[in-house]
N, C-alpha and C positions, 0 to 999 in steps of 0.2 A: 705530823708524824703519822708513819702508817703502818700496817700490821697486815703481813700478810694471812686470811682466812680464805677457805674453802675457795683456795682457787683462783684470788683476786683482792690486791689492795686496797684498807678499808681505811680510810682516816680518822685516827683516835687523837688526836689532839686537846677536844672539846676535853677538859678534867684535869688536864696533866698540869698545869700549869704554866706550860710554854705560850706566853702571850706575848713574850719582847714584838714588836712590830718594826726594830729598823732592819735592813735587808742583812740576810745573814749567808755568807761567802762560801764557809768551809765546818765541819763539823769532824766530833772522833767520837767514839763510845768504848767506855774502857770504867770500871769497878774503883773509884780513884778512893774510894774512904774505905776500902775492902770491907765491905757489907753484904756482900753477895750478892750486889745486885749493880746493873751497868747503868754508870751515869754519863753525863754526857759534859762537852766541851764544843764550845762552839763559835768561832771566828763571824763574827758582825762587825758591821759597819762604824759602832760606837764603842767597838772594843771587844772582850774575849770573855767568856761568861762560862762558868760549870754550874751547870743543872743535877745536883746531887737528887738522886732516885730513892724517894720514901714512897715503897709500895705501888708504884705507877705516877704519885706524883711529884714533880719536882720544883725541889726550892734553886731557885734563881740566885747565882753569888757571882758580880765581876770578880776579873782578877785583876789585880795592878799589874801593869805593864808597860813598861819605859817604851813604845812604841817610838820611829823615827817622826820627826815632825812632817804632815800632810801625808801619811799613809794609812793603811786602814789593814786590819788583820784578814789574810785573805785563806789560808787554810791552816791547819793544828793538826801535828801528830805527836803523840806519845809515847816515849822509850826510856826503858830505865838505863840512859847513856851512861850516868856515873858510877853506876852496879852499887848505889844504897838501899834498894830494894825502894825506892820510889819513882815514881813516873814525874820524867823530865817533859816539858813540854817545846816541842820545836814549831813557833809559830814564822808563817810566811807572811811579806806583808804587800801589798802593791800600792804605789800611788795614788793619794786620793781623788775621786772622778772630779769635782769642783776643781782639782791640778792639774788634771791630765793634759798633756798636749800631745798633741798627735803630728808624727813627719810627716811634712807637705813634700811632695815631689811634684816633679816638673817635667811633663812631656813635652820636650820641641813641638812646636806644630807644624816645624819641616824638618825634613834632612834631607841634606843637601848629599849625592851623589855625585861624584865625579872619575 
């Protein structure tokens, strides 16, 4: 996490409580317990996580989510799509890297001309 001061990004991390260590994809920051103060949502590798903001530091809470089988949350945005005055979460998801396969293509090594 960084904060920009005098001119230049200064990493504040150390305090906050953000320690998850699997790789994390996509993130939003959005006030979701209206407290007045922005907490965060954040798409990892091992699932979708809200970091509720108490004062600077924040408590860690997954969220259940019926994800597709072999994908991984790859970005999260927030809209209040159904207009009940709460924030709907629209998560993206890619296939997992341990699934991935990749198209092989095949260049001739002639062409023939005629």
């Amino acid at each position: 996490m960084l904060r920009y001061r005098d001119g230049r990004l200064v990493n504040i991390k150390d305090g906050t409580g953000l320690s998850n260590t699997s790789a994390t994809y996509g993130s939003t920051a959005i006030d979701m317990d209206a407290d007045g103060d922005t907490d965060l949502i954040v798409a990892r590798e091992n699932g979708v996580y809200l970091y509720l903001n108490d004062g600077g530091r924040f408590q860690e809470r997954p969220i259940p989510v019926d994800l597709p089988v072999d994908s991984v949350p790859f970005s999260v945005a927030v809209s209040d799509i159904d207009h009940d005055g709460d924030g709907d979460l629209y998560i993206s998801v890619f296939v997992n890297a341990k699934k991935f396969r990749r198209t092989i293509r095949r260049t001739p090594s002639r062409i023939a001309c005629y």
